[in-house]
mmCIF file of the C-alpha atoms, coordinates in Angstrom:
data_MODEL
# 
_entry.id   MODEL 
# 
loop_
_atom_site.group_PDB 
_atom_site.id 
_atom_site.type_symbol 
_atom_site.label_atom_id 
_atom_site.label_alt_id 
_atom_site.label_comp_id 
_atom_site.label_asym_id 
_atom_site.label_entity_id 
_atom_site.label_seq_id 
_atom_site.pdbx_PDB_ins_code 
_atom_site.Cartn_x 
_atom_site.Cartn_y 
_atom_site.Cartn_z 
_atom_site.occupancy 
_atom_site.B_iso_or_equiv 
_atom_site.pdbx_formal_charge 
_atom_site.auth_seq_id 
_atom_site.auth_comp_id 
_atom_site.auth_asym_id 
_atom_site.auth_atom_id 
_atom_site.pdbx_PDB_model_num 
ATOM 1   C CA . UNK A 1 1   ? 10.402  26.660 61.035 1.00 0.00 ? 1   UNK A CA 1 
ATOM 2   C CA . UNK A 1 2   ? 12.242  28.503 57.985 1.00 0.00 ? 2   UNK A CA 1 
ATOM 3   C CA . UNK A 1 3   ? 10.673  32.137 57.301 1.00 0.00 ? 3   UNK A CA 1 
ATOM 4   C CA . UNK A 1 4   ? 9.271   33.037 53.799 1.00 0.00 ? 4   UNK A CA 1 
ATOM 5   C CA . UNK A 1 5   ? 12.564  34.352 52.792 1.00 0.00 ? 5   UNK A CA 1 
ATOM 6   C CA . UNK A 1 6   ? 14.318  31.030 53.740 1.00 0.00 ? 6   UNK A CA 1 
ATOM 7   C CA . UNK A 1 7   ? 11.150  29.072 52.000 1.00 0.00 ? 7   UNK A CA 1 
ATOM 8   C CA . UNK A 1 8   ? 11.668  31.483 48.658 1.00 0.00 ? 8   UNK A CA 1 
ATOM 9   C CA . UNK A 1 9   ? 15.639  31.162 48.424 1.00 0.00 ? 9   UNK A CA 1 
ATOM 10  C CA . UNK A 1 10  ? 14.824  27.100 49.120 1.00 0.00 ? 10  UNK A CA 1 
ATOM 11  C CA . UNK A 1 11  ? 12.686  27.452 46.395 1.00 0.00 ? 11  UNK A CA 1 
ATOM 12  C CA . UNK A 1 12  ? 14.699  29.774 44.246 1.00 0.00 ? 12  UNK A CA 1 
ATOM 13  C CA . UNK A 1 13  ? 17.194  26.823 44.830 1.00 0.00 ? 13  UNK A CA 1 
ATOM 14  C CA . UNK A 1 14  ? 15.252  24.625 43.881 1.00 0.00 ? 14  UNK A CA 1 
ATOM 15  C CA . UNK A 1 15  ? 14.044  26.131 40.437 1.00 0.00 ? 15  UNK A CA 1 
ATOM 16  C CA . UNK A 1 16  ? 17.869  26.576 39.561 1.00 0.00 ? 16  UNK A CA 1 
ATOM 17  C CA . UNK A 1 17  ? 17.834  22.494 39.750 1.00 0.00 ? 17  UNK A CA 1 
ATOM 18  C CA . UNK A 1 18  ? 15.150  22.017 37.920 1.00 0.00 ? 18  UNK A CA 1 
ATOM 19  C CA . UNK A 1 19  ? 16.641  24.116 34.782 1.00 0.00 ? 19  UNK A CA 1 
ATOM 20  C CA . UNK A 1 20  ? 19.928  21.785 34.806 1.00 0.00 ? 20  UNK A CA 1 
ATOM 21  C CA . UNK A 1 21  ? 22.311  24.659 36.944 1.00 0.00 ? 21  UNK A CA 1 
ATOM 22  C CA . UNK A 1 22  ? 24.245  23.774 39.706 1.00 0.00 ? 22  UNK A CA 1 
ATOM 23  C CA . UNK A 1 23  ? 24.440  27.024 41.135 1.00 0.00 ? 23  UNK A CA 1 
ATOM 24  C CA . UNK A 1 24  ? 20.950  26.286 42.666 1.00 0.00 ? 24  UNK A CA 1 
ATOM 25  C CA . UNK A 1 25  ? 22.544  24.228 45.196 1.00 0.00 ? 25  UNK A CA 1 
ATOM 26  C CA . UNK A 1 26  ? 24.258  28.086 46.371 1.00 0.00 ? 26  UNK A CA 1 
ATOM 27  C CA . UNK A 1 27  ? 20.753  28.880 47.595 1.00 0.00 ? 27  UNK A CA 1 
ATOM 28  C CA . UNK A 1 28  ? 20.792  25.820 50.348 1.00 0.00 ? 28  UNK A CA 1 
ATOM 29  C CA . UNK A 1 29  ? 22.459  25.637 53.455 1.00 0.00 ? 29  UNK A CA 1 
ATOM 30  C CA . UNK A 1 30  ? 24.389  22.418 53.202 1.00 0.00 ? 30  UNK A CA 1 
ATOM 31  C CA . UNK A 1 31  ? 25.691  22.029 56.810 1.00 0.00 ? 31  UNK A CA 1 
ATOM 32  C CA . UNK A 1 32  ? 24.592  19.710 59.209 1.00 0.00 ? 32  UNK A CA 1 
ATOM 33  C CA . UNK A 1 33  ? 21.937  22.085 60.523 1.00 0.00 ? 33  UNK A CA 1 
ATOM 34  C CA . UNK A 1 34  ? 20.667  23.005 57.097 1.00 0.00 ? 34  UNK A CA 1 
ATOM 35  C CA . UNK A 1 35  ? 20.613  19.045 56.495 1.00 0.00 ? 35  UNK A CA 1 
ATOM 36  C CA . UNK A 1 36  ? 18.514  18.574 59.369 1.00 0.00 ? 36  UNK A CA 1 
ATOM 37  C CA . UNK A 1 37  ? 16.616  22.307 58.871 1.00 0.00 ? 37  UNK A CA 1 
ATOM 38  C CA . UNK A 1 38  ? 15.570  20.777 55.108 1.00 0.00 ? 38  UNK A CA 1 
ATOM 39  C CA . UNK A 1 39  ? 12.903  18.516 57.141 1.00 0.00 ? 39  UNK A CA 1 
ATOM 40  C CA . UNK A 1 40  ? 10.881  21.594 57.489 1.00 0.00 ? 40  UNK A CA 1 
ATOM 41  C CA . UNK A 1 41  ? 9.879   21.494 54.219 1.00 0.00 ? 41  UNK A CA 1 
ATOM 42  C CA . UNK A 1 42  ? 7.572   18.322 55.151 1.00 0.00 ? 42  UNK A CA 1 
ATOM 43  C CA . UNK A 1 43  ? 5.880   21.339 56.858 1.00 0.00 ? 43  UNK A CA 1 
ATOM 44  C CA . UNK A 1 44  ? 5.801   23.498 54.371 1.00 0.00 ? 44  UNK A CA 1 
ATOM 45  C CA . UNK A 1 45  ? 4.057   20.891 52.047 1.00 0.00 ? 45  UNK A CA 1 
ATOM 46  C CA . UNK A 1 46  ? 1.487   20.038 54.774 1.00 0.00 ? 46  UNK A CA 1 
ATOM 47  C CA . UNK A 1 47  ? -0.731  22.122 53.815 1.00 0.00 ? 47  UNK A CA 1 
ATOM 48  C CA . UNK A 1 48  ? -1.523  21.271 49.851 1.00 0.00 ? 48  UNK A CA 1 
ATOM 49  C CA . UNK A 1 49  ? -0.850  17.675 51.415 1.00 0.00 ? 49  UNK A CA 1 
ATOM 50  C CA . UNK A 1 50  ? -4.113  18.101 53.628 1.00 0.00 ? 50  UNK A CA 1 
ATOM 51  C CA . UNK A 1 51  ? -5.823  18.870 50.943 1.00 0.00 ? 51  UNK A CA 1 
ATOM 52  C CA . UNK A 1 52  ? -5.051  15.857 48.811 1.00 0.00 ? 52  UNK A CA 1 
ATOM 53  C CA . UNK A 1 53  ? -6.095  13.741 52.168 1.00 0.00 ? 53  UNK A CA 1 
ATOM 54  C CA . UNK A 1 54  ? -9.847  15.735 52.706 1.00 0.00 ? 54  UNK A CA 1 
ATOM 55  C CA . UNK A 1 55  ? -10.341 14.776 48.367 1.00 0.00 ? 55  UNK A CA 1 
ATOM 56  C CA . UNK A 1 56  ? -9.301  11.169 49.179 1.00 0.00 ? 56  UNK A CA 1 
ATOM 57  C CA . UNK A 1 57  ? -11.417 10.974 52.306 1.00 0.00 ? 57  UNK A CA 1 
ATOM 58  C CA . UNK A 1 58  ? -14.350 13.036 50.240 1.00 0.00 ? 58  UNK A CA 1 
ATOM 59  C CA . UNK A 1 59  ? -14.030 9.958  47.907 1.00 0.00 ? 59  UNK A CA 1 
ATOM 60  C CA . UNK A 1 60  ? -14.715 7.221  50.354 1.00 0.00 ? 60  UNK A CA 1 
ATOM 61  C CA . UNK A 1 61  ? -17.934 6.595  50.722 1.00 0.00 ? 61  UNK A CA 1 
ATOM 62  C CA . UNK A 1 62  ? -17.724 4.381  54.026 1.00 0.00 ? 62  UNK A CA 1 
ATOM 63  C CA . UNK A 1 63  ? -15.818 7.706  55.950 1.00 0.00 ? 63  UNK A CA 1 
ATOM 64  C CA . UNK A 1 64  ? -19.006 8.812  56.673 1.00 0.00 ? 64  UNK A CA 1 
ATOM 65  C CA . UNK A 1 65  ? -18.517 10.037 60.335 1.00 0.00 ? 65  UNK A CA 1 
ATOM 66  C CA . UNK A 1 66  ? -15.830 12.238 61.242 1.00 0.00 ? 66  UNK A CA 1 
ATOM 67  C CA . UNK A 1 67  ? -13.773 9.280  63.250 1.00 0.00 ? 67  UNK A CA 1 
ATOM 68  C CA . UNK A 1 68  ? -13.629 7.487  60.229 1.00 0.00 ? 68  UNK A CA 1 
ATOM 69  C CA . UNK A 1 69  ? -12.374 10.456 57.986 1.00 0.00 ? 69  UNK A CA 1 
ATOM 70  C CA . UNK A 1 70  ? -10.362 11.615 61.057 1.00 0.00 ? 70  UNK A CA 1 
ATOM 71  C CA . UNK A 1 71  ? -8.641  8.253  61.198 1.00 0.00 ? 71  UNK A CA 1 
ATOM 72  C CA . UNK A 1 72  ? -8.357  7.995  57.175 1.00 0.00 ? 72  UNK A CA 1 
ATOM 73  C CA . UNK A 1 73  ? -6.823  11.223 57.338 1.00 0.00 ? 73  UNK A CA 1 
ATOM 74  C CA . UNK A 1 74  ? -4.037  9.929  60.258 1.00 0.00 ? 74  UNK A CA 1 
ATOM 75  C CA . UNK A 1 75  ? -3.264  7.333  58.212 1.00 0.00 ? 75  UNK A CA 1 
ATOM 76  C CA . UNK A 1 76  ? -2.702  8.767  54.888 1.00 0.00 ? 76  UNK A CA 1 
ATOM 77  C CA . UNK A 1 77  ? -0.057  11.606 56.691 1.00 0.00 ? 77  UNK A CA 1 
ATOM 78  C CA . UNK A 1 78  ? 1.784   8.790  58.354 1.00 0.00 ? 78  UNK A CA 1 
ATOM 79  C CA . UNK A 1 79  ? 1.581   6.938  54.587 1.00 0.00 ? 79  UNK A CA 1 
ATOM 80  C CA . UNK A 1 80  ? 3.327   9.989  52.788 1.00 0.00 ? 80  UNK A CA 1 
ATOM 81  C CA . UNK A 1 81  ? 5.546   10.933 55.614 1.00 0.00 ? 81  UNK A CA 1 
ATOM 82  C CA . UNK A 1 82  ? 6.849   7.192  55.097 1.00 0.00 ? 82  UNK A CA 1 
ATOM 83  C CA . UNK A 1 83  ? 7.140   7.509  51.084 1.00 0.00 ? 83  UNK A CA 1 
ATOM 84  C CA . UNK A 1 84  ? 8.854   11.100 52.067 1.00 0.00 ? 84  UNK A CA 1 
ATOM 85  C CA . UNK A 1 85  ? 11.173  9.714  54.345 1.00 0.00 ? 85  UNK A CA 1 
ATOM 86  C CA . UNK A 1 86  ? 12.131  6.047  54.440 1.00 0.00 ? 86  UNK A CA 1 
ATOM 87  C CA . UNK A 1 87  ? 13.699  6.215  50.370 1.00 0.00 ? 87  UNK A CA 1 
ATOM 88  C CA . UNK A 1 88  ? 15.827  9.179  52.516 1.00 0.00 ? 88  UNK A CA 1 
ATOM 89  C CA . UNK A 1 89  ? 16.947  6.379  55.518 1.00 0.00 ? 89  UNK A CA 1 
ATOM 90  C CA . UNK A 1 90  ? 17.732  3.960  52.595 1.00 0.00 ? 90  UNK A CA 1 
ATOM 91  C CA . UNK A 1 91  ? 19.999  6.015  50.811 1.00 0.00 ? 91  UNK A CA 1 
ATOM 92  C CA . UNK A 1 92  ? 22.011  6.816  53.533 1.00 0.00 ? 92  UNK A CA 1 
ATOM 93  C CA . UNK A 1 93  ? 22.363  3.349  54.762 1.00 0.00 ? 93  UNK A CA 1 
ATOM 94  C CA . UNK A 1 94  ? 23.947  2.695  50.785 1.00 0.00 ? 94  UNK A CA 1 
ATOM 95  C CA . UNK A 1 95  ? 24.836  6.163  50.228 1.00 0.00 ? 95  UNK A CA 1 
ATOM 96  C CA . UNK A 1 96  ? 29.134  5.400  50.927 1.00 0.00 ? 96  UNK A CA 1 
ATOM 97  C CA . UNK A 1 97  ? 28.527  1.902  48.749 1.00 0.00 ? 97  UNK A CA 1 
ATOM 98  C CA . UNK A 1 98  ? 27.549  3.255  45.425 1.00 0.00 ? 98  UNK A CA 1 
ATOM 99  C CA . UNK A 1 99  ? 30.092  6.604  45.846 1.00 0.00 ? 99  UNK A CA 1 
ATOM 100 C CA . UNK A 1 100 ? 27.510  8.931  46.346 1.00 0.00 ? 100 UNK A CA 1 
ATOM 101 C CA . UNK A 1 101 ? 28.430  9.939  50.455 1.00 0.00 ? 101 UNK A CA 1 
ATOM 102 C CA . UNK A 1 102 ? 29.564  13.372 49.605 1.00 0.00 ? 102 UNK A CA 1 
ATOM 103 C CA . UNK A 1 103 ? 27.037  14.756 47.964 1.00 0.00 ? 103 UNK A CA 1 
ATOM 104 C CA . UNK A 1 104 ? 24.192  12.940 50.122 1.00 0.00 ? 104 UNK A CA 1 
ATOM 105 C CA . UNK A 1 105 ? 23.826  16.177 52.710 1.00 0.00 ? 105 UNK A CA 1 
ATOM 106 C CA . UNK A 1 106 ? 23.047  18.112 48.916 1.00 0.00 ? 106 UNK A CA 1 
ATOM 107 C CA . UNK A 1 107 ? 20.718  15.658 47.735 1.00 0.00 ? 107 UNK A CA 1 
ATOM 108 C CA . UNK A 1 108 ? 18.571  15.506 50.971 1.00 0.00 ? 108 UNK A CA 1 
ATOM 109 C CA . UNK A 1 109 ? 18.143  18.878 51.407 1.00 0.00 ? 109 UNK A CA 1 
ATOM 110 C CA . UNK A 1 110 ? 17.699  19.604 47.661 1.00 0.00 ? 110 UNK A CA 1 
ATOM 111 C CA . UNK A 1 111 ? 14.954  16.689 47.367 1.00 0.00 ? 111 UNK A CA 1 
ATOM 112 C CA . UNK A 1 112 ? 13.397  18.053 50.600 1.00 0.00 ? 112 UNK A CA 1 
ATOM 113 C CA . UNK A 1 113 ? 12.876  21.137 49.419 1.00 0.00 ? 113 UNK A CA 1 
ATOM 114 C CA . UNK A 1 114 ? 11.915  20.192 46.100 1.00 0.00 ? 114 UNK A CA 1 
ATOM 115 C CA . UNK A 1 115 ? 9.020   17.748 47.272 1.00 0.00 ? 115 UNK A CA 1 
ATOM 116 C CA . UNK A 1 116 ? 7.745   20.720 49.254 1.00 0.00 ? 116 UNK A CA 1 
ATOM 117 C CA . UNK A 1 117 ? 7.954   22.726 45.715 1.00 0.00 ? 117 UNK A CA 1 
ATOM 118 C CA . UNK A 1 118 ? 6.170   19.522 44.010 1.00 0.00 ? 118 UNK A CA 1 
ATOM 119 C CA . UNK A 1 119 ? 3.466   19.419 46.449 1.00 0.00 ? 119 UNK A CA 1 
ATOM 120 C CA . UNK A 1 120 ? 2.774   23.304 46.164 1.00 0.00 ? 120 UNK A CA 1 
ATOM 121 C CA . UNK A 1 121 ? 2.866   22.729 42.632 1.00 0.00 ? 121 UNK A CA 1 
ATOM 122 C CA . UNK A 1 122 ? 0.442   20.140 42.511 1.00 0.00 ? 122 UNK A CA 1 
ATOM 123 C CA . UNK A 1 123 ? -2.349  22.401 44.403 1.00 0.00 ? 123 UNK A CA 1 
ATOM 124 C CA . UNK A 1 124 ? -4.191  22.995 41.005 1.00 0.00 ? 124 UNK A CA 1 
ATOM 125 C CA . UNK A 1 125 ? -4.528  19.434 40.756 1.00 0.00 ? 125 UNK A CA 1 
ATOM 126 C CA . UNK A 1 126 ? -5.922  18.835 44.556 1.00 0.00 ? 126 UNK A CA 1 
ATOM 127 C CA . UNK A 1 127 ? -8.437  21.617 44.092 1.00 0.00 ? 127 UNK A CA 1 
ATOM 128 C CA . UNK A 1 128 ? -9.819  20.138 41.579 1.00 0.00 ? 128 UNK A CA 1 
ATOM 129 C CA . UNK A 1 129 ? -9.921  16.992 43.386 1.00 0.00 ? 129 UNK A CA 1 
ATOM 130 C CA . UNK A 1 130 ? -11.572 18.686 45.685 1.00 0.00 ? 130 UNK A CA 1 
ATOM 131 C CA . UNK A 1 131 ? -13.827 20.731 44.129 1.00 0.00 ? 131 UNK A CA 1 
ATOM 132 C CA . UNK A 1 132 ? -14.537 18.570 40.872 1.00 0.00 ? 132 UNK A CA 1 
ATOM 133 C CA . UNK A 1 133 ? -13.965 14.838 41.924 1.00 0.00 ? 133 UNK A CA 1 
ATOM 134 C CA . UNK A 1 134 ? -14.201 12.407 38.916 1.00 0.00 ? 134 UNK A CA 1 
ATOM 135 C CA . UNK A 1 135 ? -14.221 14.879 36.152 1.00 0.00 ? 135 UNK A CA 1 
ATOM 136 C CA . UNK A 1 136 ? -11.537 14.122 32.841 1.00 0.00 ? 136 UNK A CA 1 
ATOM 137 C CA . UNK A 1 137 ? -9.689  17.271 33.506 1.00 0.00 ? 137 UNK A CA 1 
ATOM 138 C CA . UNK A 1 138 ? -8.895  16.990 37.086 1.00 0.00 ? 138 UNK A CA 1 
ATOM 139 C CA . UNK A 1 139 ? -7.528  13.528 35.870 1.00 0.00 ? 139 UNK A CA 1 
ATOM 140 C CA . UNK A 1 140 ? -5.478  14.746 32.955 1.00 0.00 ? 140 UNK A CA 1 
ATOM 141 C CA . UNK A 1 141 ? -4.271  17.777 34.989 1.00 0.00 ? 141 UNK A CA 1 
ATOM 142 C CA . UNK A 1 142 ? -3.176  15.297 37.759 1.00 0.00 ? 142 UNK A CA 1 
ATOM 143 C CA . UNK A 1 143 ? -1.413  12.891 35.152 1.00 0.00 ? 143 UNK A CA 1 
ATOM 144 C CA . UNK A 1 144 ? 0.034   15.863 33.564 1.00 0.00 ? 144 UNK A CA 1 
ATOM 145 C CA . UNK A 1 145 ? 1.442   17.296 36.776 1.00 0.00 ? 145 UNK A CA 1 
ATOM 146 C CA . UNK A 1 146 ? 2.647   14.172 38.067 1.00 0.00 ? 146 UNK A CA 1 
ATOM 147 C CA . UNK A 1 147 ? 4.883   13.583 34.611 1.00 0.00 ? 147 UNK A CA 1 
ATOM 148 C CA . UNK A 1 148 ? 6.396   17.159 35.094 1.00 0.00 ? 148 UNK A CA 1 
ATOM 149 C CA . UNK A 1 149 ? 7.011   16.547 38.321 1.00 0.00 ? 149 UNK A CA 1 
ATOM 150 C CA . UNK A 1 150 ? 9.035   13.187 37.609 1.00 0.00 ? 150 UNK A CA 1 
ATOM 151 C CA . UNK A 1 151 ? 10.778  14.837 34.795 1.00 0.00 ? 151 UNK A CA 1 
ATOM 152 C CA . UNK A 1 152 ? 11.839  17.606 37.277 1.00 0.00 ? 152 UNK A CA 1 
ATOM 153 C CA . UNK A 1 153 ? 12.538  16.006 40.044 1.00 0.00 ? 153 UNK A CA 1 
ATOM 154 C CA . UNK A 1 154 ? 14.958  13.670 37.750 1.00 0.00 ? 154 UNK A CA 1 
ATOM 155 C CA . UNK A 1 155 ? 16.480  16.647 36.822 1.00 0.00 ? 155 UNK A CA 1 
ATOM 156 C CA . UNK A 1 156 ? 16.860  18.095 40.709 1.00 0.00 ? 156 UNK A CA 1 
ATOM 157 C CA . UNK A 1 157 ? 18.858  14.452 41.318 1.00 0.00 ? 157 UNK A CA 1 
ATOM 158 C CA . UNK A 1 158 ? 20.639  14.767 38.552 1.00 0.00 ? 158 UNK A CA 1 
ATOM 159 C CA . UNK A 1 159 ? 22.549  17.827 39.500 1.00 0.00 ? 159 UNK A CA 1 
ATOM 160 C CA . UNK A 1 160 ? 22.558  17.151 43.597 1.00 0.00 ? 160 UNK A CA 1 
ATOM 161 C CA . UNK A 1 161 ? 24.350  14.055 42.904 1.00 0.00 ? 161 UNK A CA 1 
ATOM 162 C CA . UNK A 1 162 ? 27.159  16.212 40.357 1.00 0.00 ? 162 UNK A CA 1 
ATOM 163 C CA . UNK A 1 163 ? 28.674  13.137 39.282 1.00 0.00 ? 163 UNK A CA 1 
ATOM 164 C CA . UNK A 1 164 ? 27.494  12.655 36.018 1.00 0.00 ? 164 UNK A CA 1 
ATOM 165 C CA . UNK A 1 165 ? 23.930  11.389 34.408 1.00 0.00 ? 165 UNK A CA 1 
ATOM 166 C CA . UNK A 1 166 ? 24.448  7.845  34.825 1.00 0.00 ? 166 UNK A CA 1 
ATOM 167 C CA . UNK A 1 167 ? 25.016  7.803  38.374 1.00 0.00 ? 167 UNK A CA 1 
ATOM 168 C CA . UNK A 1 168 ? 22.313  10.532 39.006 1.00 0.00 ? 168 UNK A CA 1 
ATOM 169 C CA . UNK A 1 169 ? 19.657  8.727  36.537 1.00 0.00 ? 169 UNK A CA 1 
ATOM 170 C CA . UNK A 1 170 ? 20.332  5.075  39.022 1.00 0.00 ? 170 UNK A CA 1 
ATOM 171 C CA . UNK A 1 171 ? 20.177  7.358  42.243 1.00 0.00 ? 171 UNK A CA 1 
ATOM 172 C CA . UNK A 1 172 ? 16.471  8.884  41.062 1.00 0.00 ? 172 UNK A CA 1 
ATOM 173 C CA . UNK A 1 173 ? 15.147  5.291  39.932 1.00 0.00 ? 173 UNK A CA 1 
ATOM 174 C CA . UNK A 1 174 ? 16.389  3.596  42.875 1.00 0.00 ? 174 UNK A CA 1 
ATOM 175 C CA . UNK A 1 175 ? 15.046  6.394  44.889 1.00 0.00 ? 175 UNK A CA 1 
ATOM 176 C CA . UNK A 1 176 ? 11.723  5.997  43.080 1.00 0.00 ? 176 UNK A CA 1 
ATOM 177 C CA . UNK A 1 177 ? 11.388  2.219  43.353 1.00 0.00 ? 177 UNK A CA 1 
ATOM 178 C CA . UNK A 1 178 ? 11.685  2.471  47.140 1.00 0.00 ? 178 UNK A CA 1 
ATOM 179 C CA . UNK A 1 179 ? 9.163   5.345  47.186 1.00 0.00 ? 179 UNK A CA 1 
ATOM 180 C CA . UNK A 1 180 ? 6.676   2.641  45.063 1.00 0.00 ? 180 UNK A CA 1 
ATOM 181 C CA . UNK A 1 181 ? 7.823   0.261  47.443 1.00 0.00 ? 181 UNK A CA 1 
ATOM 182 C CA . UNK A 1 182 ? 7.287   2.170  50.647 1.00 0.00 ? 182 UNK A CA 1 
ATOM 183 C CA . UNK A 1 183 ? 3.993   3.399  49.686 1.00 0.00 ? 183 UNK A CA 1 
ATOM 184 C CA . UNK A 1 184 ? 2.431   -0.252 48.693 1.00 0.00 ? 184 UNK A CA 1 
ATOM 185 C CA . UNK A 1 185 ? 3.946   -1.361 52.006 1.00 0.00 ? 185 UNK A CA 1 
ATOM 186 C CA . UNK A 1 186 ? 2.674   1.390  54.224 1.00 0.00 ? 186 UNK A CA 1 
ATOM 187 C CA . UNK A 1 187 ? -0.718  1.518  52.050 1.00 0.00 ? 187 UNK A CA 1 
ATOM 188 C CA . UNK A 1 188 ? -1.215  -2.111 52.836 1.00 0.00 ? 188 UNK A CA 1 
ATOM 189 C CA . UNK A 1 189 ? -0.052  -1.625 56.717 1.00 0.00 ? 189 UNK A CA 1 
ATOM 190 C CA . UNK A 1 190 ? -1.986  1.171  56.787 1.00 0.00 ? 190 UNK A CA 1 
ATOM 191 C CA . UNK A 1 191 ? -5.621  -0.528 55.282 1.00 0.00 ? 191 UNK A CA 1 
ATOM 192 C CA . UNK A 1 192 ? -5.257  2.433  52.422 1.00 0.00 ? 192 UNK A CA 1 
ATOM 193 C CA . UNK A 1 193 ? -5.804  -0.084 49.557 1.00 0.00 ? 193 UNK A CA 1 
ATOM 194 C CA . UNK A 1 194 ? -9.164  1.470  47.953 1.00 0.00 ? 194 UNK A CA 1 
# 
């Protein structure tokens, strides 16, 4: 598990990326371990992701005993683990075919650690979930979020890929799609469709 130094200069990293400079990927350790090390950040995330699970189970009304909500719970981390990391296992597998096998190892680790940076900067958004379910603002604050997060995360792409817009814009759509893909797939797997 990184230390909150290594989570801040991830993050630090990250925030570089997310302002258009490629000098944020100097905050990342891009060697094999620091490819496999970027997984962490799944862990970092947990927590604001456990939140977003105890809303969506708060909003069920049949999870009314705490196997139900337990189980609900099990299934939506295995749901967005999937989204997290089968786009990842995809991209490798066509990573060398559309040129992009060099800078794969700096896309992983920068997309890992910004998701982990997305999820702790949607924690406004699951408190109010959690604390005011159904009301407009959580909803527009969600919405809002979510857009800044796409924009962002575009731009993170963008840069880790360092070939040029075109290439990076395909890479973060493609990427996309198979995260909408995944998580219909693994929703309906899972029995998440409410």
């Amino acid at each position: 598990m990184p230390t909150g130094a290594e989570i801040q200069q991830n993050f630090t990293g990250v925030w570089h990326m997310m302002m258009g400079r490629s000098e944020g990927l100097q905050f990342f350790d891009l060697s094999v371990d620091g490819f496999w090390n970027s997984f962490y950040a799944v862990l970092v995330a947990l927590p604001v992701l456990m939140l977003g699970w105890v809303a969506t189970a708060n909003a069920i009304p049949e999870a009314t005993t705490f196997g139900l909500r337990l189980s609900l719970m099990l299934r939506l981390l295995v749901a967005d683990i999937g989204v997290w990391l089968l786009p990842i296992a995809l991209l490798a597998v066509i990573a060398r075919p559309i040129g992009i096998a060099r800078r794969f190892v700096h896309y992983v680790v920068a997309t890992n650690w910004a998701s982990a940076f997305f999820a702790w900067a949607m924690l406004p958004s699951m408190l109010l979930r959690l604390f005011a379910p159904g009301a407009d603002l959580t909803e527009l604050v969600s919405f809002l979020l979510f857009l800044a997060t796409l924009v962002l995360s575009w731009r993170v792409t963008v840069v880790a890929i360092g070939e040029g817009m075109a290439l990076g814009t395909a890479v973060f759509f493609g990427v996309l799609a198979a995260s909408i893909a995944a998580l219909v797939a693994l929703q309906s797997l899972l029995g998440l469709g409410f």
